[in-house]
C-alpha positions in Angstrom: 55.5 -127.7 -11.8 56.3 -124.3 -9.9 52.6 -123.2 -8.2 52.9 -119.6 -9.7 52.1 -121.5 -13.0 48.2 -122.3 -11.1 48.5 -118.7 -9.8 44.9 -116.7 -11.1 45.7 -113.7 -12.3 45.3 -110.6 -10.7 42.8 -108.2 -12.2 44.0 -105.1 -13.5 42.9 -102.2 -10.9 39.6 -100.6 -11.7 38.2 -102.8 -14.6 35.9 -104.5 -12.2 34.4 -100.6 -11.3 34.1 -100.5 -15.2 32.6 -103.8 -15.3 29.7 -103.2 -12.6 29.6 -99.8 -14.3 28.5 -101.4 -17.4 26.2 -104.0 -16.0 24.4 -101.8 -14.6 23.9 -99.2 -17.6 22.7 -101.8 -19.6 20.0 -102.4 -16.8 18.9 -99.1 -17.3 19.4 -98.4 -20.8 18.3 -102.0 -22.2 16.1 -103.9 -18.8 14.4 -100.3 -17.8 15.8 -101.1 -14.1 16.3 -98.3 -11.7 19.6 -97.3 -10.3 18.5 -97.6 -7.0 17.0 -100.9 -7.3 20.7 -101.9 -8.8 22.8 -100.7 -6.0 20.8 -101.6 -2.9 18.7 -103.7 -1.2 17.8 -107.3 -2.7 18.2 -106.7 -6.3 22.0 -105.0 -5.8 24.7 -105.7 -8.3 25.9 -109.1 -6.3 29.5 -107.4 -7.2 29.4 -104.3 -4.9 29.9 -106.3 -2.0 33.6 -107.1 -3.4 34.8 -103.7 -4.6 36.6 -101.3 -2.1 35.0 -97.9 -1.3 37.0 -96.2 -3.2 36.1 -98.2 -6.4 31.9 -98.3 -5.5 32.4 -94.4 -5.6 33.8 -94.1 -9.0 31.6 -96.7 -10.3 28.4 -94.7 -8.9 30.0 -91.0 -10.1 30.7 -93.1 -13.8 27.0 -94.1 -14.3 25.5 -91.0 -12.9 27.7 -88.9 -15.1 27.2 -91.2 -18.6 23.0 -91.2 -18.0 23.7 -87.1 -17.2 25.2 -86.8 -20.5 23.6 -89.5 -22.4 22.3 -87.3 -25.0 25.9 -85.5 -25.6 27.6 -88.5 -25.5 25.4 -89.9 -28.4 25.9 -86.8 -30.0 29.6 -87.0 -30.4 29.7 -90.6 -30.7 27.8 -90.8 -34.0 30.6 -88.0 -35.2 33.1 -90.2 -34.2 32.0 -93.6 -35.5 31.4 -94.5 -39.2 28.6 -96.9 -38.7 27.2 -95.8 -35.6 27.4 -97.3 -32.5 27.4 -100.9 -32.6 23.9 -102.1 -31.7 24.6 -106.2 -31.6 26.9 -106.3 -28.3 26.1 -103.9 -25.4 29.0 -104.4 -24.2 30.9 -102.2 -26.9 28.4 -99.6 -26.7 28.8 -99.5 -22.8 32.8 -99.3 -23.3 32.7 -96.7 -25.9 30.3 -94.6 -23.1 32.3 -95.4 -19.9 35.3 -94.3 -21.7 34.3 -91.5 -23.5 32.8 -89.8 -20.1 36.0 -90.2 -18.3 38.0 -88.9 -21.3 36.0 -85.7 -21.4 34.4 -85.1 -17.5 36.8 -86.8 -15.3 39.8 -87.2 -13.6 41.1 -90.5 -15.1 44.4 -90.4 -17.6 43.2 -91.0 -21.2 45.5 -93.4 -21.4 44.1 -95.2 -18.9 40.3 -94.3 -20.4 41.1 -96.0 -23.3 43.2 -99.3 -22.1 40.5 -99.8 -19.4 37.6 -99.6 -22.3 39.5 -102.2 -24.3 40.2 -105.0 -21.9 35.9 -104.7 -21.1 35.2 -105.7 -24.6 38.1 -108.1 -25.0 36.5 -109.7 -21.6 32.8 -110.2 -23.8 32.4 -112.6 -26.1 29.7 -111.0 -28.6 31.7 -107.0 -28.5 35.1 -108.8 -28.4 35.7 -108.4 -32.0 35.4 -104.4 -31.9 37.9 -103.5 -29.4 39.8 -102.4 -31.9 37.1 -99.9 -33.2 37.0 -98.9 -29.0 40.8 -98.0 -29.2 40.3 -96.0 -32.1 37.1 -93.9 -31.5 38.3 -93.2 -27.6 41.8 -92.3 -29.1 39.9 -89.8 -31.4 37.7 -88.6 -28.3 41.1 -88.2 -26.5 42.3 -85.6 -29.5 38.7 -84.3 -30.5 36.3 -84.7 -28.4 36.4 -81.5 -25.8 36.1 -79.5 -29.6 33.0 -81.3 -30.1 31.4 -80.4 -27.1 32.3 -77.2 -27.4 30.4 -76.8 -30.2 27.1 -78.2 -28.7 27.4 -76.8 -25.1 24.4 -74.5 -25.4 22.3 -77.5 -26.6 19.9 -79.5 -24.7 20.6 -82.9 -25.9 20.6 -84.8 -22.4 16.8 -84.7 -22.1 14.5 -86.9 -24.3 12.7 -84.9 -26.8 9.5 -85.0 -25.2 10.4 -84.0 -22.2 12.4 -81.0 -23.0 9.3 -79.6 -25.5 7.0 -80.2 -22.6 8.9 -77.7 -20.1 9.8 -75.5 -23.5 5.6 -75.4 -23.2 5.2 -74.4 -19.8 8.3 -72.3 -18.5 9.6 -71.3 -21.6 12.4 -72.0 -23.5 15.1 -69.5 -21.9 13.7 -71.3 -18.7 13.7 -75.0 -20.0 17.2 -74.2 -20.9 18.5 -73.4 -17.6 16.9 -76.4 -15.9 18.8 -78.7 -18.8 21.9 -77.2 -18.1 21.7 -77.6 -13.9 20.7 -80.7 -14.3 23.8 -81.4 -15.8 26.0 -81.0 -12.9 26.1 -83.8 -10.2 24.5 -81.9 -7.1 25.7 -81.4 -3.2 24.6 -83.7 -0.6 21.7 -82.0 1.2 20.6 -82.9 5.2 17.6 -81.7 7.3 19.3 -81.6 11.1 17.5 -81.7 14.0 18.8 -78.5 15.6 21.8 -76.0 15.2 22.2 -76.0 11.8 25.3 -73.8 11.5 26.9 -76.1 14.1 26.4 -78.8 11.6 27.5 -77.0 8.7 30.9 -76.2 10.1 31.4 -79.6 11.5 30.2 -81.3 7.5 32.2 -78.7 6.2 29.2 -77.4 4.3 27.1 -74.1 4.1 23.5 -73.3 5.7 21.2 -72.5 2.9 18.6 -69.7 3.7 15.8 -72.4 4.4 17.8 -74.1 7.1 19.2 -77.1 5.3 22.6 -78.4 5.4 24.4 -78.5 2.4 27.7 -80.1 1.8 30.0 -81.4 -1.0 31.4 -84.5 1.2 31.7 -87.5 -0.8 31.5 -91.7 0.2 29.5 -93.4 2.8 26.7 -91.1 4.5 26.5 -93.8 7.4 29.8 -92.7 8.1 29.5 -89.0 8.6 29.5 -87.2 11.9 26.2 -87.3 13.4 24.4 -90.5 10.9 24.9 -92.7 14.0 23.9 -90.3 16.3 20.5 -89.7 14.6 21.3 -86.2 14.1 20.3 -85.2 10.5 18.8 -87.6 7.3 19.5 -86.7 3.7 16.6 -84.8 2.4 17.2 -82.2 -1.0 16.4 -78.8 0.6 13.1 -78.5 -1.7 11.6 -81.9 -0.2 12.3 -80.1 3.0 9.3 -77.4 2.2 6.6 -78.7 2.0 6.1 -79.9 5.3 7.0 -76.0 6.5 3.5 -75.4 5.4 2.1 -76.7 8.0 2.9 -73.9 10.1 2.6 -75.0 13.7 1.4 -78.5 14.4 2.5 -79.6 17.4 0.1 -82.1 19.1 -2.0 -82.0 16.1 -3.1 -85.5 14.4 -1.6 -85.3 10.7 -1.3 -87.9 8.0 1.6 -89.0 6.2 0.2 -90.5 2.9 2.6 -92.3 0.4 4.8 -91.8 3.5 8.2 -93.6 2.6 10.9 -93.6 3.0 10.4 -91.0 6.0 11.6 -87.6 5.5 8.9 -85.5 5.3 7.5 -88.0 8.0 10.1 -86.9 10.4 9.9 -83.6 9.8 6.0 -84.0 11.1 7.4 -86.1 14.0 10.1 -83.5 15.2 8.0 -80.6 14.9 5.6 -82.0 17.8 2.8 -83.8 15.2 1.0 -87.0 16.4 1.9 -88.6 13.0 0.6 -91.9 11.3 2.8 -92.7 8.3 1.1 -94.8 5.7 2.6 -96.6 2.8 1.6 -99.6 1.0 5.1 -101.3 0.8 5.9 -103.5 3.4 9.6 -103.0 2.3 9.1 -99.3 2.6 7.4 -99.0 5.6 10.3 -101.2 7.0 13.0 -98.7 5.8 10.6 -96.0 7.5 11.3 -97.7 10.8 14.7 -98.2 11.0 15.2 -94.6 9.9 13.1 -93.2 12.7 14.6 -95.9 15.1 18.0 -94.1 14.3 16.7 -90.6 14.3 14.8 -91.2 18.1 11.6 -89.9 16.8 8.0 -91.4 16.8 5.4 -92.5 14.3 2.3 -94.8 14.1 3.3 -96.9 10.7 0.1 -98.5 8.5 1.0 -100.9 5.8 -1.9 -100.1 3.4 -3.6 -98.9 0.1 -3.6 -94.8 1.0 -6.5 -94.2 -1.4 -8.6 -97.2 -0.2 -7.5 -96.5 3.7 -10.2 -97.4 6.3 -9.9 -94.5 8.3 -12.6 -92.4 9.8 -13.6 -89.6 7.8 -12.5 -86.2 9.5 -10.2 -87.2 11.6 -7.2 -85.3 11.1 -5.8 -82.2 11.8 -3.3 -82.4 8.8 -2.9 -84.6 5.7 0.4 -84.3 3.7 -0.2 -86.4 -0.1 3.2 -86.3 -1.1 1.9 -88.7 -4.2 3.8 -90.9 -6.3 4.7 -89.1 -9.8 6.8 -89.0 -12.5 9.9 -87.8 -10.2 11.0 -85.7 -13.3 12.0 -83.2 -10.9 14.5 -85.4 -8.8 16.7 -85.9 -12.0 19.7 -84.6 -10.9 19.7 -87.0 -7.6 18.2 -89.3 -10.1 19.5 -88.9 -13.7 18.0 -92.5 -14.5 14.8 -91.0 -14.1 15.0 -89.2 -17.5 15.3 -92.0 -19.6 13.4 -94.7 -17.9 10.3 -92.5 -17.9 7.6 -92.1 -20.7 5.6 -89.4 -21.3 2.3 -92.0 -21.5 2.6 -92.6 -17.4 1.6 -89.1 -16.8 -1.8 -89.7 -17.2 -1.8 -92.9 -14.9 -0.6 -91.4 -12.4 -2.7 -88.3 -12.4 -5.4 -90.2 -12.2 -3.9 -92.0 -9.1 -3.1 -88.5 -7.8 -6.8 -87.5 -7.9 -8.0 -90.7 -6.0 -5.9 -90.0 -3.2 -6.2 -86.1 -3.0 -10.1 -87.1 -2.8 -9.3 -89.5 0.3 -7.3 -86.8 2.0 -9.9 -84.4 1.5 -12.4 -86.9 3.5 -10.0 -87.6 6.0 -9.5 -84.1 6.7 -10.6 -81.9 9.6 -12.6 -79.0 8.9 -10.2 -76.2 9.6 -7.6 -78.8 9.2 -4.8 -78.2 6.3 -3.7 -80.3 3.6 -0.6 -80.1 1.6 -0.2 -81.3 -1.3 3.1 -81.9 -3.2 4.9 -84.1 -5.9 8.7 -84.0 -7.2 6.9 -83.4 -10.5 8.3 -80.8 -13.3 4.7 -81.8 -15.4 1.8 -79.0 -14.6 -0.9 -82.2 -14.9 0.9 -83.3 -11.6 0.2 -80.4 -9.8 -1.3 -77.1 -11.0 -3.9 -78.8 -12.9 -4.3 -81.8 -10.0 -5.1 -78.7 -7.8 -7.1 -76.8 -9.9 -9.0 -80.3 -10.1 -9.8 -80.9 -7.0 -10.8 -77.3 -6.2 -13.4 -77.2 -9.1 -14.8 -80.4 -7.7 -14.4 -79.9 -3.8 -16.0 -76.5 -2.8 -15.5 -77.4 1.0 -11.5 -76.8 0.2 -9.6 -73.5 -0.8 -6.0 -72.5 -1.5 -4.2 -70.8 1.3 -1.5 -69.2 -0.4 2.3 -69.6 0.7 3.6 -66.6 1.7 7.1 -65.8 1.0 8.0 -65.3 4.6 7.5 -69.4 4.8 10.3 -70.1 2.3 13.1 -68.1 3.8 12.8 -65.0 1.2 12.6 -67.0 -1.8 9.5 -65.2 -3.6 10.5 -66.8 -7.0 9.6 -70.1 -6.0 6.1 -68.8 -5.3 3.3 -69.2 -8.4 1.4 -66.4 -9.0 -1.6 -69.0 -7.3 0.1 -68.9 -4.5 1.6 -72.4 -5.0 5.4 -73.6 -4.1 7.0 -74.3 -7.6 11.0 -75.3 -6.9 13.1 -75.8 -10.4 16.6 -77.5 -11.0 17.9 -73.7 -11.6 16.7 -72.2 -8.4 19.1 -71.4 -5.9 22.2 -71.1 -8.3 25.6 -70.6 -7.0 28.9 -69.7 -8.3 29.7 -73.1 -8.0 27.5 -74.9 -9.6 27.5 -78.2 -7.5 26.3 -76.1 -4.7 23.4 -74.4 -6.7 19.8 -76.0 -7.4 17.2 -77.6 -6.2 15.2 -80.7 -7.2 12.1 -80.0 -9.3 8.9 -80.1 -6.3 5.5 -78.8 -6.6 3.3 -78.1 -3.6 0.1 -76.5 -2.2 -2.2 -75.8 1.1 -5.0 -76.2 1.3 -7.7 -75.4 4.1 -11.1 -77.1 4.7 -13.9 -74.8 5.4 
């Protein structure tokens, strides 16, 4: 027999993006896994390490955009299906999403949309029989869809509902509004450089925001930019970058990292002079920590422990920074996964972890020294009430307030306390991908 006749097929060109694309919506939407735990480090996709560059970058841009839209794309769905969405084969549900976004948000030929949509179905057992339904609803999407959205643009369906009521309670609904829609658009790539940041800007063909941070619409690899190798800059959004400013000057000062990975705000400390020691109770974290300040040349005692229960010796540091875990609601347009895989019940747990270690850091501290507090939290229990907390209960601390010379000019991220408060609709821009900031909360205080 001719050998063409064993010949394996080839693969039709970006189904296998689709594929991963799927497999790893369904671990978000259906296994509650995180996107970053699905494409790095052990528990990657094991089919990344097969797809070109240029494929890994439309199947990250695919899943970002779907769990961005995930409330609009429900929306129209259920006007374009009958029956709903078919709940007994993920696999159809994850075709009719992955289609439907490129359809109506990206630069991929309907045509193509639709076929690509089909074959993933036809390639599952339990969703094969509804590829015809998939043809049908993405060819309606194709003709109808953009009319659809249309009529709901103003909406705020890409939040869960108690989310969105909880910011309509505390910044108000025009404001809620705005940070909905911001969110919505996939953001720049943001990098804290070690010096000359207009140099840096020209060379990442990006723009110098007024705080100092690079900011920069280049897409792929970062490892492969101009100056990764060199240790020149690390990705940091420019909110996470201003906390640590409120330091003022600490050089040769002794300041704590607490909740330290995976080393940003750490370096900042380290590049500004600081004598820092970086804790973090994840081995794997700490690990990351090191290599990244191996790279960037700077210097940092590590601990691999518990920061609440810590054995250090009380008063012994010049500067604490808790930069505690949280709800990360504010990272969600870096981290659109966030908004779904959250529950409003975790608030309380970890406010309750955020008061045990702003009690440790208030021990630890100097008197005279500072300690900055901050979380990429949107919830006030996370930090205007975690503050207001520990102040009632600590009468050895009290507020310094940030002064708007300190942030670059930018008095409306300053509370009327006196506090940093950054939203998703700060910092807008004509073009949208260059506006925002991630959600961040943050606040000095000073030990009498």
């Amino acid at each position: 027999m001719p050998p063409s006749r064993f010949a394996v097929p080839a693969e039709v060109p970006g189904l296998a993006a689709r594929r991963i694309a799927a497999d790893i919506l369904d671990g978000v939407l259906h296994k509650h896994r995180t996107l970053d735990d699905q494409l790095d480090g052990a528990g990657a996709h094991p089919g990344l390490k097969s797809l070109a560059d240029r494929d890994r970058a439309l199947m990250r841009r695919l899943v970002s955009t779907i769990l961005r839209k995930l409330g609009t794309l429900g929306h129209l769905l259920s006007r374009l299906l009958d029956r709903g969405i078919p709940t007994d084969a993920p696999r159809a549900q994850s075709a009719l999403l992955i289609g439907a976004a490129q359809i109506l948000w990206m630069d991929v030929p309907d045509h193509a949309a639709v076929d690509l949509s089909v074959r993933l179905v036809q390639s599952d057992r339990r969703a094969a029989k509804y590829a015809g339904l998939i043809n049908a609803v993405l060819r309606r999407c194709a003709r109808e869809g953009q009319g659809l959205i249309d009529e709901i643009s103003m909406q705020t369906l890409d939040l869960p509902p108690w989310m969105l009521a909880r910011w309509n309670a505390h910044y108000g609904e025009a404001t809620a509004r705005d940070m909905a829609l911001a969110l919505g658009h996939e953001p720049s790539l943001d990098l804290t450089v070690k010096s000359d940041a207009a140099q840096w800007a020209t060379r990442l063909h990006g723009e110098t925001l007024p705080t100092g941070t690079v900011r920069t619409l280049l897409q792929g690899s970062v490892t492969m930019l101009p100056g990764f190798a060199e240790g020149q800059w690390w990705v940091q959004d420019a909110a996470a970058a201003l906390p640590v400013r409120l330091f003022g000057d600490i050089k040769d000062k002794a300041v704590a990292d607490l909740c330290a990975a995976p080393g940003g705000k750490t370096a900042q400390l380290a590049l500004a002079g600081a004598h820092v020691t970086a804790v973090d109770r994840s081995p794997a974290r700490v690990a990351r920590l090191r290599d990244n300040f191996t790279r960037l040349a700077l210097q940092a005692e590590t601990v691999i422990a518990d920061a609440a229960e810590w054995p250090a010796e009380a008063a012994s540091f010049d500067g604490i920074l808790v930069d505690a875990p949280c709800s990360s609601t504010g990272t969600i347009r870096r981290h659109p996964d966030v908004a779904w895989l959250r529950q409003e019940g975790d608030i309380a747990a970890l406010s309750a972890l955020q008061k045990r270690l702003l009690q440790k850091a208030a021990n630890l501290l100097k008197p005279g020294g500072t300690l900055v507090y901050c979380t990429c939290s949107l919830e006030p229990e996370e930090g205007e009430h975690a503050i207001a907390a520990l102040l009632a209960s600590e009468s050895g601390l009290r507020r310094a307030p940030v002064e708007t010379s300190e942030v670059a000019g930018l008095d409306d991220i300053i509370t009327a306390d006196g506090d940093l408060r950054t939203l998703p609709s700060h910092l807008p821009n004509a073009d949208p991908r260059l506006g925002g900031l991630d959600g961040f909360y943050a606040a000095r205080l000073v030990k009498s």
